[in-house]
C-alpha positions in Angstrom: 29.9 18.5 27.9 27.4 16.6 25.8 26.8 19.4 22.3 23.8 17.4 21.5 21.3 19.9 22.2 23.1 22.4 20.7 22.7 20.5 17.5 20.2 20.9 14.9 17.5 18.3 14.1 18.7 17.7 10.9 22.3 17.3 11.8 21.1 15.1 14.5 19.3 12.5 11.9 22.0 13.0 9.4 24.6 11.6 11.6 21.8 9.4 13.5 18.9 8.3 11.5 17.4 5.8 13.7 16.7 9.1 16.1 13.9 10.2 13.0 11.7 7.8 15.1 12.5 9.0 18.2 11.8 12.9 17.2 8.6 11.1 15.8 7.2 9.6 18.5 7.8 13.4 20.6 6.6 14.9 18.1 9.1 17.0 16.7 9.6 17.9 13.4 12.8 17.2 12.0 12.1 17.8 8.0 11.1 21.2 7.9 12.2 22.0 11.3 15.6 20.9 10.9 17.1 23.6 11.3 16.1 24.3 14.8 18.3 23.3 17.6 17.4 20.4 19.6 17.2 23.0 22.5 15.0 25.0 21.2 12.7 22.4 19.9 12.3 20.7 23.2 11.6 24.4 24.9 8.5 24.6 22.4 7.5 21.6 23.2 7.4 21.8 27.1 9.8 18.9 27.1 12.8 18.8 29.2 16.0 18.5 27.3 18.1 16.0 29.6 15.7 13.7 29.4 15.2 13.6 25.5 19.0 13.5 25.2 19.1 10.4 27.8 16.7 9.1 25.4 18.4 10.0 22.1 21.1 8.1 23.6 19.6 5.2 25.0 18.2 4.6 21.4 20.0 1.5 19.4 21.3 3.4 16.6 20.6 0.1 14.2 17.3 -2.2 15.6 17.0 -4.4 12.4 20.8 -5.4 13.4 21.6 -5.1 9.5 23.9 -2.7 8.1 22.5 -0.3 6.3 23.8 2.3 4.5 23.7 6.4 5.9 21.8 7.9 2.4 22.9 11.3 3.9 26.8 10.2 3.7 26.2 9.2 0.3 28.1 11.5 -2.4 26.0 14.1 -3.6 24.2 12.4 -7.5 23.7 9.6 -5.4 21.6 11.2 -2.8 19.4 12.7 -5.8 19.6 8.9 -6.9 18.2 7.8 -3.9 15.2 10.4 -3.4 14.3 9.9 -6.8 14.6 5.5 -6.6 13.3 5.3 -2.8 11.0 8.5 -2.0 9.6 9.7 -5.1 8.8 5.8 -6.0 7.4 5.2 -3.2 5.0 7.8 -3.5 4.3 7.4 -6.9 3.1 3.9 -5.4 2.0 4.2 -2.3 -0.4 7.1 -2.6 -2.9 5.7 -5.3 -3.2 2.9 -3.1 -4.4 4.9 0.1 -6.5 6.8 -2.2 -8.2 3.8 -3.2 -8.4 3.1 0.3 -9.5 6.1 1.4 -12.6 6.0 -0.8 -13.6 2.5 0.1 -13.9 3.9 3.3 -15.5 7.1 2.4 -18.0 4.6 0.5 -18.7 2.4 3.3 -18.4 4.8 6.3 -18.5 8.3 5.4 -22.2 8.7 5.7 -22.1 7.4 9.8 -18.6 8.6 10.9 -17.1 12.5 9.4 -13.2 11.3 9.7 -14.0 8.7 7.0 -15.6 10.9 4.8 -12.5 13.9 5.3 -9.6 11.4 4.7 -10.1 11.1 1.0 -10.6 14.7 0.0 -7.0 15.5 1.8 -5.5 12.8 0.2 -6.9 14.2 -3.0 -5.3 17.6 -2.5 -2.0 16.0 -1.7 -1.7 13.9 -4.1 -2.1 16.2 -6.3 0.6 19.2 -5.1 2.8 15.9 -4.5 2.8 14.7 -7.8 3.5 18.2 -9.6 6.2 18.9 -6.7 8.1 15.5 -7.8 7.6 16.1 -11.2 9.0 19.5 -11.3 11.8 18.4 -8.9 12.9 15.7 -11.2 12.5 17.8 -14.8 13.8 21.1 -13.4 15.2 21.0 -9.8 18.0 17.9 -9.7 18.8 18.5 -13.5 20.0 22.1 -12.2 21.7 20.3 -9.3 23.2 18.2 -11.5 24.5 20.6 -13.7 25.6 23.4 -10.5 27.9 20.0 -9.6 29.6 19.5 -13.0 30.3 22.9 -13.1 31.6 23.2 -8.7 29.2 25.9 -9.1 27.3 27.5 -5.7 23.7 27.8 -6.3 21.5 31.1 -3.9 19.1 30.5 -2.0 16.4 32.9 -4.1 16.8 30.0 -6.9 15.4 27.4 -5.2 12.7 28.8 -2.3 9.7 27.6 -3.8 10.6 24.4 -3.2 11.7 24.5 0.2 7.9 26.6 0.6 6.4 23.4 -1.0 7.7 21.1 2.0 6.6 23.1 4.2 2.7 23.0 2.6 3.0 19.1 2.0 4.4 18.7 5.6 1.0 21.0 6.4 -1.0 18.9 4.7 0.1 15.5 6.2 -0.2 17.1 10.1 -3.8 17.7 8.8 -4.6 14.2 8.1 -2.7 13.4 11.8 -4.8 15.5 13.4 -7.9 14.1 11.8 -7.3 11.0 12.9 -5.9 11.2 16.0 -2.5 9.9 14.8 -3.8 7.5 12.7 -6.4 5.6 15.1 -8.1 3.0 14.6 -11.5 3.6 16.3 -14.2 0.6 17.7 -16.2 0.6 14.0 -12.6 0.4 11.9 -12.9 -2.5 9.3 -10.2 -3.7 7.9 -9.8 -1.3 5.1 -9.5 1.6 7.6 -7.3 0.1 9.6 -4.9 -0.9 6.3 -5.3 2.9 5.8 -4.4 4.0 8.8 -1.4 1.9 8.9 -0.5 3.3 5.7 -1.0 6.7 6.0 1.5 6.2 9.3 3.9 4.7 7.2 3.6 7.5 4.5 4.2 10.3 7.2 7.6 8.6 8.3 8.7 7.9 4.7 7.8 11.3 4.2 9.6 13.0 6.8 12.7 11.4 5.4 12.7 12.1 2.2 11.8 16.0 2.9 14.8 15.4 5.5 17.1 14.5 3.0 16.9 17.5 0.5 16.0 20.2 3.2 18.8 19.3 5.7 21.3 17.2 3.2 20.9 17.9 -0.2 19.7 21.7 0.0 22.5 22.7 2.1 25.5 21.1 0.2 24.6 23.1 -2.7 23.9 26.3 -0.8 20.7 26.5 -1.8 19.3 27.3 1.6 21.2 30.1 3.7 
């Protein structure tokens, strides 16, 4: 009997990471809802489970036909290594830029068309609890993961909730500017700075979802900061 959907979201991308884009395009959540069962994620949805597990399968596990490494087999200060090198660089990086786009298109288009003048404002807001989030995950959060692991010592849940809370307001914040858009449209009037925003902001929500993936489902867990 196939135990897929007995499986949780997060186990399922852990030991399948290509299957992130599948949950994507379905539209379930597989960061902060990782700890649902497949199952029961597909109930809520109104999807039928067979089918998504035909398609789960179906699903090349590798497309780019490089190997590339599992980050959530890596050992655990080289998972915090990778957050910190991929994820929290590319946000540092990539968010100034759709800022800067963002208000272009406020500039140009906010005054004829309401989605262009809401984008910016959002972005505002999450750049900002992004920013302090990674900041105090790298000066407080992975040094006290780092130390828990030279010592073998079991971290509690209690310690480490806020962060786990913030997630779930950044993911919040990145379904608003989904839902804003339409899923990152690109409507008749869309120059080409919207449409290089809306390509980006797409691309932010996936990198997103895999880095909150990775210390919710992965990292979190290993420690025992999340019961």
């Amino acid at each position: 009997m196939n135990s897929t959907p007995d499986q949780t979201l997060g186990n399922l991308v852990s030991e399948h990471p290509s299957w992130g884009n599948v949950f994507e395009a379905i539209g379930l959540d597989f960061c902060c809802g990782g700890r649902q069962t497949l199952k029961d994620a597909v109930r809520d949805r109104g999807l039928d489970v067979n089918t998504v597990t035909i398609m789960l399968e179906a699903f090349p596990q590798n497309q780019s036909g490089i190997s590339e490494p599992n980050p959530a087999r890596l050992e655990t200060n080289a998972l915090i290594d990778h957050i910190v090198s991929v994820h929290h660089q590319f946000v540092r990086t990539e968010l100034p830029r759709l800022r800067s786009l963002a208000q272009k298109v406020e500039r140009v288009h906010g005054a004829s068309h309401s989605v262009a003048a809401n984008i910016f404002p959002k972005l505002e807001t999450l750049s900002n609890a992004l920013f302090s989030h990674l900041d105090e995950e790298e000066n407080e959060l992975f040094p006290a993961f780092r130390e828990a692991l030279q010592q073998n010592r079991k971290l509690v849940s209690e310690e480490f909730t806020d962060w786990f809370h913030e997630h779930e307001d950044v993911g919040a914040m990145i379904h608003q500017l989904r839902d804003i858009t339409e899923c990152y449209q690109k409507p008749a009037w869309a120059c080409q700075t919207y449409s290089l925003l809306m390509e980006g902001l797409q691309a932010f929500e996936s990198d997103l979802h895999e880095h909150i993936h990775l210390e919710n489902n992965v990292l979190f867990p290993r420690l025992g900061a999340l019961s």
